[in-house]
C-alpha positions as CSV (number, residue, x, y, z in Angstrom):
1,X,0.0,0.0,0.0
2,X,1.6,3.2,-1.0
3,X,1.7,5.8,1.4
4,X,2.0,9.9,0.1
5,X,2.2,12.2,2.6
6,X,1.0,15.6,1.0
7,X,1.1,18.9,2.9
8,X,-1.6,20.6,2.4
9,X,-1.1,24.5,2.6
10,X,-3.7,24.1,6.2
11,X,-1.2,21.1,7.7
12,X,0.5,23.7,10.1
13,X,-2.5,25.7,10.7
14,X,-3.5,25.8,14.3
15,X,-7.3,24.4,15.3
16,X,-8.6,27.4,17.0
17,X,-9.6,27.1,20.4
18,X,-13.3,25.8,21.2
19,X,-15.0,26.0,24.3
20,X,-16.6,22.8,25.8
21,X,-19.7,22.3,24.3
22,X,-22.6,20.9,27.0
23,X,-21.7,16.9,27.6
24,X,-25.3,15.8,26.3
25,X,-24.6,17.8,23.0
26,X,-23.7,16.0,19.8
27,X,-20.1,15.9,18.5
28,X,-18.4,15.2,15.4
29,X,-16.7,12.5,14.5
30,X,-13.4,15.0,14.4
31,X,-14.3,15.8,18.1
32,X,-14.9,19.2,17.1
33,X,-16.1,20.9,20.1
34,X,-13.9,19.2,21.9
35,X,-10.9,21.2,23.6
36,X,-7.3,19.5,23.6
37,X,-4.8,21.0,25.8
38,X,-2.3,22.6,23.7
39,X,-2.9,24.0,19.9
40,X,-3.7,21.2,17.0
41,X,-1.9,20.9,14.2
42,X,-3.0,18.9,11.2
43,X,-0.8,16.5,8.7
44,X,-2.2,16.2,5.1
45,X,-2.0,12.2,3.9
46,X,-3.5,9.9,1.6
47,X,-4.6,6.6,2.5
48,X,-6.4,3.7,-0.3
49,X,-6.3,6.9,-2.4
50,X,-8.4,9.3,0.0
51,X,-7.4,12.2,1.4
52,X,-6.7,12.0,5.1
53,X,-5.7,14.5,7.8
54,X,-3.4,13.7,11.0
55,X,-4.2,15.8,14.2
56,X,-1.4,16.0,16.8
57,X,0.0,18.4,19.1
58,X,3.7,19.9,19.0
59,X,4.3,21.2,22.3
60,X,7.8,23.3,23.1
61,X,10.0,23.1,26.2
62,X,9.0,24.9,29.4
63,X,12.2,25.3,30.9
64,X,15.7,25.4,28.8
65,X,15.6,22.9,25.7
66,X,17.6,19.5,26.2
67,X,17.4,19.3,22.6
68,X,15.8,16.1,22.5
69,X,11.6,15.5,21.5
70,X,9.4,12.3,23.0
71,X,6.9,11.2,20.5
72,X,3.7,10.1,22.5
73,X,1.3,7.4,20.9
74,X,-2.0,6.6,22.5
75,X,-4.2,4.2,23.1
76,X,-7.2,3.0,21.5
77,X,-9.9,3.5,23.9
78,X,-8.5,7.3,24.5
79,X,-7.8,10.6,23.2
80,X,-3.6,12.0,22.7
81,X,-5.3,14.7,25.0
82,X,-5.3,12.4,27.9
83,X,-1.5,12.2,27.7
84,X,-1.5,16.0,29.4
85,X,0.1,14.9,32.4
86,X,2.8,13.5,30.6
87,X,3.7,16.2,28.6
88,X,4.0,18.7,31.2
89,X,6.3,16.3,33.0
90,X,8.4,16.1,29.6
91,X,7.8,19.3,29.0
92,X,9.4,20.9,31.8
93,X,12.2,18.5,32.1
94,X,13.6,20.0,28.4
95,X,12.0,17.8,25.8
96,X,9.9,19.1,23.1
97,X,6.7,16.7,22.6
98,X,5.0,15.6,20.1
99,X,1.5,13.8,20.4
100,X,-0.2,12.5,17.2
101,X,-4.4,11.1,17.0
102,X,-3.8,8.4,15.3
103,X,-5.9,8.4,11.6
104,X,-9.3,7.2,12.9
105,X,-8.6,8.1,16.4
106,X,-9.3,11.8,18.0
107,X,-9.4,14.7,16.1
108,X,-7.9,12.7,12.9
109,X,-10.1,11.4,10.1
110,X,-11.2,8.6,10.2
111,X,-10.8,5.4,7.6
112,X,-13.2,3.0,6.9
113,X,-10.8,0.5,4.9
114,X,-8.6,-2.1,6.7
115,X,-5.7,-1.1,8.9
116,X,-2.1,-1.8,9.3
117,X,0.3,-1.3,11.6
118,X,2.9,-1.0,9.3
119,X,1.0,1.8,7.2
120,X,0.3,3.7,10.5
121,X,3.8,3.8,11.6
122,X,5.0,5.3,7.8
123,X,2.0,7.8,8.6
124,X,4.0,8.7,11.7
125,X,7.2,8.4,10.3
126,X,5.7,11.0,7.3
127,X,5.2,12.7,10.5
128,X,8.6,13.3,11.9
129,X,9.5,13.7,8.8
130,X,7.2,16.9,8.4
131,X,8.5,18.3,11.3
132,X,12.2,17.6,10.7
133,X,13.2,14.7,13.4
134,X,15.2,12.6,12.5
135,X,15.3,11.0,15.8
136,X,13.3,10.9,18.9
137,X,12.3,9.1,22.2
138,X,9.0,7.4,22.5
139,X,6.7,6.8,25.1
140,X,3.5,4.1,24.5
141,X,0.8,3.2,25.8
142,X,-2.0,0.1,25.3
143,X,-2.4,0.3,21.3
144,X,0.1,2.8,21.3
145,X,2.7,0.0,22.5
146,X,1.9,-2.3,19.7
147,X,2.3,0.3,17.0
148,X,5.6,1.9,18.7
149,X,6.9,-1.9,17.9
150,X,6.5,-1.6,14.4
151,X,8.0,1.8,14.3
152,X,11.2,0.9,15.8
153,X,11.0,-2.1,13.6
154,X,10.8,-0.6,10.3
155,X,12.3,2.5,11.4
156,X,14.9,1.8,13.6
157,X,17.1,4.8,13.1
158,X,14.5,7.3,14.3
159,X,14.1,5.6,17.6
160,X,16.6,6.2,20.2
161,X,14.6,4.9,23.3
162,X,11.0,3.5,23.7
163,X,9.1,3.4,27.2
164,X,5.9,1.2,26.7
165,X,3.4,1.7,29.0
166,X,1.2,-1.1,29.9
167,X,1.8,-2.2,26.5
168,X,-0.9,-4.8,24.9
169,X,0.3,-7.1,22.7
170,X,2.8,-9.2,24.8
171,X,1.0,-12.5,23.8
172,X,-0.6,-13.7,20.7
173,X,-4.2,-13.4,20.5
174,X,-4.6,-15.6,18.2
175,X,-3.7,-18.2,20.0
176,X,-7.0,-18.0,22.1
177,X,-9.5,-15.9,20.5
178,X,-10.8,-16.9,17.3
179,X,-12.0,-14.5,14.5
180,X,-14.5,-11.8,15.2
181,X,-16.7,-10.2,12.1
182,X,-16.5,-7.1,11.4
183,X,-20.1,-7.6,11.5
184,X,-20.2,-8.9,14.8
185,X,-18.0,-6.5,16.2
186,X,-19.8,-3.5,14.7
187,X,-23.2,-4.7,16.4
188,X,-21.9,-5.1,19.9
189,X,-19.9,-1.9,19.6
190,X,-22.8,-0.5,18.3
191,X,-25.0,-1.3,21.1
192,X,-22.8,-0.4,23.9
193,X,-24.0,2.0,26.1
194,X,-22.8,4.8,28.5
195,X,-23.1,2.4,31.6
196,X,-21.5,-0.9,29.7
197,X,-18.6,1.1,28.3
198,X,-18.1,2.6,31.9
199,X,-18.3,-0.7,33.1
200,X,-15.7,-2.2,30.6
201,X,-13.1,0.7,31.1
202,X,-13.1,0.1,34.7
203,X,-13.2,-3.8,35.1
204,X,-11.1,-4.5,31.7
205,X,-8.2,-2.3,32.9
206,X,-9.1,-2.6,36.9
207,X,-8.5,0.6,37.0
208,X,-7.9,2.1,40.6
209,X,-9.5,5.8,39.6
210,X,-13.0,6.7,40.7
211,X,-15.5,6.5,37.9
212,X,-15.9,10.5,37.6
213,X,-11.9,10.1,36.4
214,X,-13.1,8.6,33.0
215,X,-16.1,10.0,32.7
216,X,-14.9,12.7,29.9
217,X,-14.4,9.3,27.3
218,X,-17.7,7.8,28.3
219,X,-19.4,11.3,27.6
220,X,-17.1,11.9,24.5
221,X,-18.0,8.4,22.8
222,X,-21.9,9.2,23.7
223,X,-21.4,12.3,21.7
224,X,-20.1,11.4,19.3
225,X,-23.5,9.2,18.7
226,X,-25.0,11.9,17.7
227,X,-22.9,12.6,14.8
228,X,-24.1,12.0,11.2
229,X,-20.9,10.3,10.2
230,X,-21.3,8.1,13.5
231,X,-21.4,4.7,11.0
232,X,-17.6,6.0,9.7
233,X,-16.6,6.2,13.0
234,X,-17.7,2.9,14.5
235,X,-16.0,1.0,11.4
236,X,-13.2,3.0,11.9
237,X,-12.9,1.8,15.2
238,X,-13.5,-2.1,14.6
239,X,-11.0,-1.9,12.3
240,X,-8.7,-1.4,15.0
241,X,-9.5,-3.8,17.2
242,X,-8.5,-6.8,13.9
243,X,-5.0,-5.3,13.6
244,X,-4.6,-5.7,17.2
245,X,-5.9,-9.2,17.2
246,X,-4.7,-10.1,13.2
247,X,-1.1,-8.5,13.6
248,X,0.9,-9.2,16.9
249,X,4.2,-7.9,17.8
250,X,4.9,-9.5,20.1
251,X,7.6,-11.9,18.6
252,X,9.7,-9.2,17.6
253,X,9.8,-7.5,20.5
254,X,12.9,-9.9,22.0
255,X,14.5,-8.7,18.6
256,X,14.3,-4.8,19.7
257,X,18.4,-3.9,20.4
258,X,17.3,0.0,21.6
259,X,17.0,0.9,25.5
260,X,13.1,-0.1,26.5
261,X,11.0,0.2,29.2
262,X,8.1,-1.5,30.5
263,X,5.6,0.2,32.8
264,X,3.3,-1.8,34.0
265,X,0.2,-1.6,36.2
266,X,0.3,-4.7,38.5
267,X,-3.5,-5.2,38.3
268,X,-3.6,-4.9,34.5
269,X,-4.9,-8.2,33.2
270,X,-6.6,-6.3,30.0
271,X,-6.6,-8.9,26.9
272,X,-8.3,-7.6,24.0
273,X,-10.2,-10.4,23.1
274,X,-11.2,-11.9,25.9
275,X,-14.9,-12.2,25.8
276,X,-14.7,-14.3,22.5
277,X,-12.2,-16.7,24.0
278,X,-13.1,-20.5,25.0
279,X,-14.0,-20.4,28.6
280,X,-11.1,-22.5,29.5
281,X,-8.5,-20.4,27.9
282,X,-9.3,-16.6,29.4
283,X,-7.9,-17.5,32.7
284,X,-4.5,-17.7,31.0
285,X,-5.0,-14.5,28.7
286,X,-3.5,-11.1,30.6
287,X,-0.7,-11.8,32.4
288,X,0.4,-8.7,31.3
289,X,3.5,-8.0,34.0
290,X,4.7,-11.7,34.2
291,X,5.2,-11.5,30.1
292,X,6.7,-7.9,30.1
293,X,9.4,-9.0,32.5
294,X,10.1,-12.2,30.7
295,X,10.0,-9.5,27.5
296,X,12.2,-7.8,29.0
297,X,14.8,-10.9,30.0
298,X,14.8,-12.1,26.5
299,X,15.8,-8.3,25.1
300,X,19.4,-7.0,24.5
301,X,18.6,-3.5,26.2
302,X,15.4,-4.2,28.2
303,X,13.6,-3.3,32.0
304,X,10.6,-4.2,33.5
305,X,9.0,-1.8,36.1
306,X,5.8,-2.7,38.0
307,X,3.6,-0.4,39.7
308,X,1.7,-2.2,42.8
309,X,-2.1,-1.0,43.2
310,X,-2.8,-0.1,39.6
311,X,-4.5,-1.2,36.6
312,X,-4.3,-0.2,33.0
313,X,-3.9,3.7,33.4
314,X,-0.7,3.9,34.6
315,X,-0.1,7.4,34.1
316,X,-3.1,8.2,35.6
317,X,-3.2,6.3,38.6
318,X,-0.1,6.5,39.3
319,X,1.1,10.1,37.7
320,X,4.0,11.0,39.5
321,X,5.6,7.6,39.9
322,X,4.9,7.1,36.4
323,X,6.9,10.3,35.3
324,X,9.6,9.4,37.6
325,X,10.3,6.3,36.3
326,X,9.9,7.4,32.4
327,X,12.3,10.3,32.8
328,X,15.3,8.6,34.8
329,X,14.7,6.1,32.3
330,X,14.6,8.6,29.1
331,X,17.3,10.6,30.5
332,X,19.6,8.0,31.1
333,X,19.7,7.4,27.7
C-alpha cells in the first residue's frame, strides 16, 4: 500500500480554540467541540487513495531545551489529550513533545478500509518527517505499545529509546481468541451504552480511579453518537481492534536492540479479546506483568517496572511515579 504524505497549505495551521460544548450535546466524528490541551496541528496524507488528515499536538519546552523531542502514541480507547500529564512532565524536564491522534482516532479522520500497523507507523514516520526529526524518544501506551513496535522495527534509526506503557500485545491473541466479524464487532460496539462502556473501562483495565476520572471518554463516545458520520466512525474503530488481534508484535519485540522500558500496572490483566475466548483459555489470557518481564529478559537493552495498586492507566493512577520512572529512564539514555 503506498503511502503519500502531502502537505496541504492548512497542515501547520493551528485548530482554534473551542469552548466545551454541553456533555449531552452531539459531537463530530473529528471531536470538534472538543478542547485539547495545547494547539492542534494537522498532517495532510493519503490513505487507499483518499485524502486524510493527522491531528497532533507539537508542544515546546517549558524550561531550557535538552534538545531532545518524546513522541507520545495513545491508546485505542483514548484521546492523545489524555497524555497531558505526561507532557508537562516532559515538557518541563527540556524535551519538546510531540502527540499525534492516530488516523481514525481523536481529532484525525477517520478510515473506513482495513488497517495496518505497518501503514500507521510510515504515517507517523511522514510525520517526523514533516516536522524535521530525525530521531526521537518514544513513550507508549496500550495500542500505542503495539504500534511503537512496528516503528522501531521498520524504522529503527529514528528511535533512540522506547518506554511502553502497559503495552498490549505481549501474547498472541490468536492463540485464544478466534476470528471476530466485522459484522459482529460493529453490532456489539454498536449497542454499547454509556453504563457498559463505563463498566468495561473500569473492570477491563481494573482501574484504581474513581468512575468521575473517565467520565470525559464515556461522555465523548456518547457524543459522538449523535454525529451524522457516526457509521464511519464505528468502522473506523472495529477496524482497530483486527490489527490488534490479526497483527501481533509480540515476537519481535525480543528482537528490539534500543534501551526499552516496560511500565506496568500490577493489576492490568486487560486482553483484547477476551470475551470471545473458550472459557477454558481466558484465565490464562492477561498476564500482562509476568510477560513484560520475561520480554524484558529475553531483550538485548530491556527493563521491566511494575507499579503495585494499579491497573491499565498507569499514568493516571499513578502520575508521579509514572513520570519518575519514564524520565530517569529517558534521561539516562
Amino acid at each position: 500500500m503506498r503511502i503519500a504524505a502531502l502537505l496541504f497549505a492548512t497542515c501547520l495551521a493551528v485548530a482554534p480554540a473551542v469552548a466545551r460544548a454541553d456533555e449531552a450535546t452531539p459531537i463530530g466524528i473529528g471531536l470538534e467541540g472538543f478542547a485539547y490541551p495545547y494547539p492542534v496541528y494537522f498532517l495532510g496524507l493519503t490513505r487507499d487513495g483518499e485524502r486524510q488528515r493527522l491531528a497532533y499536538m507539537d508542544v515546546p519546552a517549558a524550561g531550557t531545551p535538552n534538545g531532545r523531542t518524546a513522541l507520545l502514541l495513545h491508546g485505542r480507547n483514548f484521546p492523545s489529550s489524555y497524555w497531558q500529564p505526561v507532557i508537562q512532565a516532559l515538557t518541563k524536564a527540556g524535551y519538546r513533545v510531540v502527540v499525534p491522534d492516530q488516523l481514525g482516532f481523536g481529532k484525525s479522520s477517520k478510515p473506513v478500509r482495513p488497517f495496518s500497523f505497518d501503514v500507521m507507523a510510515a504515517e507517523t514516520v511522514a510525520l517526523l518527517d514533516a516536522l524535521g526529526l530525525p530521531r526521537v524518544d518514544v513513550v507508549a501506551h496500550s495500542m500505542g505499545g503495539m504500534l511503537a513496535v512496528r516503528i522501531a522495527r521498520n524504522a529503527p534509526a529514528r528511535v533512540n529509546s522506547l518506554v511502553l506503557e502497559a503495552p498490549i500485545g505481549l501474547e498472541d491473541y490468536r492463540f485464544s481468541v478466534p476470528p471476530v466479524s466485522d459484522e459482529t464487532l460493529l453490532r456489539l460496539e454498536g449497542d454499547a451504552t454509556a453504563d457498559s462502556y463505563r463498566n468495561q473501562l473500569m473492570t477491563n483495565y481494573a482501574l484504581s480511579l474513581p468512575a468521575s476520572a473517565i467520565e470525559p471518554f464515556v461522555s465523548l463516545r456518547e457524543r459522538v453518537k449523535g454525529s451524522g458520520e457516526y457509521p464511519r466512525w464505528l468502522q473506523s474503530f472495529i477496524n482497530s481492534y483486527q490489527i490488534i488481534w490479526g497483527q501481533p508484535v509480540v515476537h519481535e519485540i525480543p528482537l528490539l536492540p534500543i534501551p526499552t522500558l516496560f511500565v506496568m500496572g500490577e493489576n492490568d490483566h486487560n486482553a483484547p479479546g477476551k470475551p470471545f475466548a473458550p472459557q477454558e483459555l481466558r484465565a490464562g489470557m492477561g498476564q500482562n506483568a509476568a510477560h513484560a518481564r520475561a520480554l524484558a529478559a529475553r531483550m538485548p537493552n530491556g527493563r521491566a517496572e511494575v507499579i503495585p495498586g494499579v491497573g491499565h492507566l498507569v499514568h493516571m493512577e499513578a502520575t508521579d511515579r509514572f513520570n519518575a520512572t519514564m524520565l530517569e529512564f529517558l534521561n539516562g539514555h
